[in-house]
C-alpha positions in Angstrom: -17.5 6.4 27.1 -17.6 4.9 23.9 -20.2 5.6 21.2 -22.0 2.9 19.0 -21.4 1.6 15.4 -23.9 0.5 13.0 -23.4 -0.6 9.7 -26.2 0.5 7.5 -27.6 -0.9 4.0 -28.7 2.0 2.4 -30.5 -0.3 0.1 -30.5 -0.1 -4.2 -29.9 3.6 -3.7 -33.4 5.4 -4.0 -34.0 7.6 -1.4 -37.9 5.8 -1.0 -36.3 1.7 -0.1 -34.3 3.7 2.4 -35.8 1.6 5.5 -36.7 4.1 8.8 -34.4 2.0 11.0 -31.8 2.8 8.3 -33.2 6.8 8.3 -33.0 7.0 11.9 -29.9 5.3 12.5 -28.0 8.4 10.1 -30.0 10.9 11.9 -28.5 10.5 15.0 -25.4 9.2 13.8 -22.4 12.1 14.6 -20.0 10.5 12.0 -20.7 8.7 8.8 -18.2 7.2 7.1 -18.2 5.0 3.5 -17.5 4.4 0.1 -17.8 8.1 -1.7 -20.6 6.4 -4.1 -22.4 5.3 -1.6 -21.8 8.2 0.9 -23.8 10.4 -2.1 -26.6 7.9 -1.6 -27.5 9.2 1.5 -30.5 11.9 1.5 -28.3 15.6 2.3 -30.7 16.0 4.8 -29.6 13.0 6.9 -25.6 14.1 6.5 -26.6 18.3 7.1 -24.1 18.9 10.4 -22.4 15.5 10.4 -18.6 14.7 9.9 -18.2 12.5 6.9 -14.9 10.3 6.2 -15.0 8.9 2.6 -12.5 6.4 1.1 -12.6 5.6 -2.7 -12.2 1.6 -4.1 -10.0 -0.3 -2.4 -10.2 1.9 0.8 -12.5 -0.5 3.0 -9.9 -1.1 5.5 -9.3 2.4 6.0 -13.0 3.4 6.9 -13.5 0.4 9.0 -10.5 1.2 10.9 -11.4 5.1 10.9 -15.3 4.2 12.0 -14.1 1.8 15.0 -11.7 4.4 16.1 -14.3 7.5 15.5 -17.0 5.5 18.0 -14.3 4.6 20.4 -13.1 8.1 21.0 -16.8 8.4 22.2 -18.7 9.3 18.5 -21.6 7.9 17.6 -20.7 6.5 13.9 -22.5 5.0 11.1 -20.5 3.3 8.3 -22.9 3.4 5.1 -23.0 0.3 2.3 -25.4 -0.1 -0.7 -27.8 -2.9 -0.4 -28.0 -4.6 2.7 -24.6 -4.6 4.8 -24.7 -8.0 5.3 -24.1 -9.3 1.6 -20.7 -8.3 0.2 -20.6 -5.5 2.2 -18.6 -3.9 5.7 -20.5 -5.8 8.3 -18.3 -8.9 8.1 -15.0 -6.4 8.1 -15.8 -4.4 10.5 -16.6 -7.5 13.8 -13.0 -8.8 12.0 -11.0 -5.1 12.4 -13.2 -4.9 16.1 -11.8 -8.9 17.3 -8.8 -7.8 16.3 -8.3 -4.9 18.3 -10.0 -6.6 21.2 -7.1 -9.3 21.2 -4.2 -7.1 20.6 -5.7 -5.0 23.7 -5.8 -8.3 25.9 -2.2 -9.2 24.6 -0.5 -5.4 25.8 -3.0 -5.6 29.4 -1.1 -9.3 29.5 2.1 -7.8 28.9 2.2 -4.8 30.8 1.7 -2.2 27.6 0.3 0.9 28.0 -3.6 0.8 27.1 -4.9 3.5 24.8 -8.1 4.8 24.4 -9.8 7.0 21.6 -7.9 8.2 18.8 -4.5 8.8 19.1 -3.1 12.4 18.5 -1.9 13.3 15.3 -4.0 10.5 14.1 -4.5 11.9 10.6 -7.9 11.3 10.8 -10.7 14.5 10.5 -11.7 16.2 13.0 -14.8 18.5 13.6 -15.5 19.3 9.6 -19.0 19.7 9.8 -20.6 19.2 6.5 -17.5 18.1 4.6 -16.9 14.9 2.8 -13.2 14.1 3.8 -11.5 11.9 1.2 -8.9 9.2 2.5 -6.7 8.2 -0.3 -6.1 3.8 -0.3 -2.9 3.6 2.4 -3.0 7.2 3.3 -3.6 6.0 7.2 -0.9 3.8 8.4 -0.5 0.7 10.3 0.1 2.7 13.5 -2.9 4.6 12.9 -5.7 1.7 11.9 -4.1 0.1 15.6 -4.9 3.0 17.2 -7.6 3.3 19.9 -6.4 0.4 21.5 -9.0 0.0 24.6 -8.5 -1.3 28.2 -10.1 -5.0 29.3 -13.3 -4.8 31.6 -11.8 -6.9 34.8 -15.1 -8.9 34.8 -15.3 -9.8 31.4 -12.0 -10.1 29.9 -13.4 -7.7 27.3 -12.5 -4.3 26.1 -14.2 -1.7 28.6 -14.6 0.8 25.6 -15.3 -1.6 22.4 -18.3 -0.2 20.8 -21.6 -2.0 20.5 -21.8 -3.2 16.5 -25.4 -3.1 15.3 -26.2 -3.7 12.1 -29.1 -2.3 10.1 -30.5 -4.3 7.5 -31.4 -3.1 4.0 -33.0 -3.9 0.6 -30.5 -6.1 -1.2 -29.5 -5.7 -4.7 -30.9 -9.1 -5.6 -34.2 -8.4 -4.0 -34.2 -4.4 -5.7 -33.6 -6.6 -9.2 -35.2 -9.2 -8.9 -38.6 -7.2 -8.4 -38.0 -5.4 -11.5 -37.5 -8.6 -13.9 -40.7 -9.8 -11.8 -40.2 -13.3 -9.9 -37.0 -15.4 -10.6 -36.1 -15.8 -7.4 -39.5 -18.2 -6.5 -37.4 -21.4 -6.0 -34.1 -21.9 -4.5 -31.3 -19.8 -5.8 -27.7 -19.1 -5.1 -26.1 -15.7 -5.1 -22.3 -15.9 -6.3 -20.0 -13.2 -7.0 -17.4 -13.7 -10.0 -14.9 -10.6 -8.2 -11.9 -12.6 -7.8 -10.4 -10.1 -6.3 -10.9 -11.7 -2.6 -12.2 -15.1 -3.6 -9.7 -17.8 -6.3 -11.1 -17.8 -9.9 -10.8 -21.7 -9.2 -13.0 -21.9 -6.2 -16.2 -19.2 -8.1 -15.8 -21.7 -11.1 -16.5 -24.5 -8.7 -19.4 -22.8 -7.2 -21.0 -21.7 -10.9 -20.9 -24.9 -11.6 -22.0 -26.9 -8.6 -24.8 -23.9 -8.5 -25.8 -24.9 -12.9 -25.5 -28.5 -12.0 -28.2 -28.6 -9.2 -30.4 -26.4 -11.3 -30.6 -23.2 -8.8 -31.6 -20.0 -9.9 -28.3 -17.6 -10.4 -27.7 -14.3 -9.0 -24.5 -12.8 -9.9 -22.7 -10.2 -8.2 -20.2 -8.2 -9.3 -20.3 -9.3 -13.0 -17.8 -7.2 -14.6 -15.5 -3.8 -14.1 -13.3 -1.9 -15.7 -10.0 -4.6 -15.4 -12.2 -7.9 -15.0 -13.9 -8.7 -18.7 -12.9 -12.1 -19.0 -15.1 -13.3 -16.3 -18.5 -13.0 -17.1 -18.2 -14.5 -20.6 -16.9 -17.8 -18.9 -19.2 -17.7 -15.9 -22.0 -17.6 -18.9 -19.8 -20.7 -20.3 -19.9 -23.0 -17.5 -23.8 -22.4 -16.7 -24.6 -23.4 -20.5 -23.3 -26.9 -19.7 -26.0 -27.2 -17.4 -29.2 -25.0 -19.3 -30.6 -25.1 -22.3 -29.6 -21.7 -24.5 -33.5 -20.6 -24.4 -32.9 -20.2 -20.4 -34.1 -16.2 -19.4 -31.4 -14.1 -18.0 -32.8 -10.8 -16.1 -29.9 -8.1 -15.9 -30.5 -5.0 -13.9 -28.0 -2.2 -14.3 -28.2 0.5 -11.6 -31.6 -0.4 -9.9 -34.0 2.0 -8.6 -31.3 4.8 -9.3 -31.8 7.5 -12.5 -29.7 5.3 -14.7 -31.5 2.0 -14.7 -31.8 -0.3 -17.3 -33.4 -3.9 -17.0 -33.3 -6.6 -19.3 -34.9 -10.4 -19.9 -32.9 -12.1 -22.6 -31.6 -15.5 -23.0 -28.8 -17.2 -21.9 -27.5 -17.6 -26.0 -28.2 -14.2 -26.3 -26.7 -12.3 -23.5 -24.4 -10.5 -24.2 -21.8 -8.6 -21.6 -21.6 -5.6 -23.8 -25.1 -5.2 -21.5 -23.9 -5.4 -18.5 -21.3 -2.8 -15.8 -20.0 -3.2 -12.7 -23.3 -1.7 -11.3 -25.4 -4.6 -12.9 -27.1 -7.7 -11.1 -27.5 -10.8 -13.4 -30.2 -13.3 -12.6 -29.9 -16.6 -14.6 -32.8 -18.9 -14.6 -33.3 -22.5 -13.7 -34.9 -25.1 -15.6 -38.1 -24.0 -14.9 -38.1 -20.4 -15.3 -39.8 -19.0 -18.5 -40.3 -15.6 -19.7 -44.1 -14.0 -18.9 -44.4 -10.8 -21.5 -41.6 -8.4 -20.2 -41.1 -10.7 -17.1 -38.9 -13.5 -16.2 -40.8 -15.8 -13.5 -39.6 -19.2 -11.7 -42.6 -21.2 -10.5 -42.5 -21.9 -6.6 -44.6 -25.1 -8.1 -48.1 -23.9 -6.3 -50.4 -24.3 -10.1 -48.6 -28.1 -10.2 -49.5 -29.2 -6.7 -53.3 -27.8 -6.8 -53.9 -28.1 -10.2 -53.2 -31.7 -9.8 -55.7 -32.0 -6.6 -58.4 -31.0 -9.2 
């Protein structure tokens, strides 16, 4: 019997926009399994007597593969991501690693292979440490071992008989958790881009920053700038000054809601990257946004319509 998997947004970090579906879903999770920065997000309380697997950057494959093969061996698993799961995050990843295993478990019934089921022996992956964070280092499992857990086809369904049930559990996103703090930018329509390159062309985020500036939406901007990637953000900044005037506010939030945080309005002339880390949200306004005091506010266009009426 297989046990479920549900990919939870632990929201900005703070342990109070932790939602109760979220809260509940690590409570009676037996494994949980994520990015060690994000595994430390998680109130002790809700990881007191569960295994936890924990990969470092570049590891998502790895605790994908470990949390599919951890709830098909019959354990009820819960892989944890900041923000909401659904937004640059492990939900997307982990239905991929699942439709993968389904097929390549329909290909060997086809061909006559032996099925497999639950984790294989000598897997490499923990077992049983109870209150232990247990790194895995970036390639540490092999191929062998993230194809593991192969399960059988249900006869009436031509699906896998043991693929877990996926659920997954909405949390506050970053741009929300930001935008709140720099007060209301996100009023009108807005498009949320990431400048990482590391999974998406440089040529293909340059085209969306500047189809994004040219139809005048509010900006969100993920993933602004890390320790190897500075170049980005000053031509990101470039390309949306072709389209905005150099007065246009710019909220950034570093580290929301957690101990660090720091939030900003500034302009787009004046921002400057030295502000920002790879734990910072920028939100770029649109034509109509102005700065309010210590705020940054785009109008949804409600005092236009009625005060026109009068």
């Amino acid at each position: 019997m297989t046990g479920w998997l549900k990919v939870v947004g632990l929201g900005p970090g703070h342990a109070s926009l932790l939602t109760p579906q979220a809260a509940q879903a690590l409570a009676q999770a037996d494994v949980i399994v994520g990015y060690t920065l994000y595994v430390d997000l998680v109130p002790p309380e809700l990881k007191a007597g569960k295994e936890i697997i924990a990969t470092g950057m570049m590891g998502e494959m790895e605790r994908c593969a470990a949390a599919l093969a951890c709830a098909q061996a019959g354990r009820n698993t819960a892989v944890v991501c900041s923000g909401d799961p659904g937004i640059y995050a492990m939900a997307g990843l982990v239905f991929e690693l699942a439709e993968e295993r389904a097929v390549s478990a329909g290909q060997a019934l086809a061909n006559g292979l032996p099925k497999a089921s639950g984790l294989p022996k000598d897997s490499g992956l923990p077992k049983n440490r109870l209150h232990k964070s247990v790194p895995i280092q970036t390639g540490q499992l092999q191929a062998e071992q993230m194809q593991a857990a192969r399960p059988p086809l249900s006869e009436s369904k031509g699906q896998p008989a043991d693929m877990p049930d996926i659920e997954i559990i909405a949390g506050v996103p970053a741009l929300s958790a930001a935008a709140a703090l720099l007060g209301a930018p996100l009023m009108h329509d807005f498009a949320c881009i990431s400048l990482s390159d590391l999974l998406t062309p440089w040529e293909v985020i340059e085209k969306r920053l500047a189809c994004a500036a040219e139809g005048d939406f509010v900006i969100v901007l993920y993933n602004p700038k890390s320790k190897k990637r500075h170049w980005q953000l000053p031509r990101a900044l470039e390309i949306v000054a072709t389209h905005r005037t150099a007065e246009t506010p710019v909220g950034i939030v570093r580290q929301a809601h957690r101990p660090e945080q720091a939030v900003l309005v500034t302009s787009l002339a004046e921002c400057s990257p030295e502000d920002v880390d790879m734990l910072s949200i920028l939100i770029i306004g649109n034509s109509s946004t102005r700065r309010m005091g210590r705020h940054m506010v785009t109008p949804r266009g409600y005092m236009t319509k009625y005060r026109h009426r009068e």
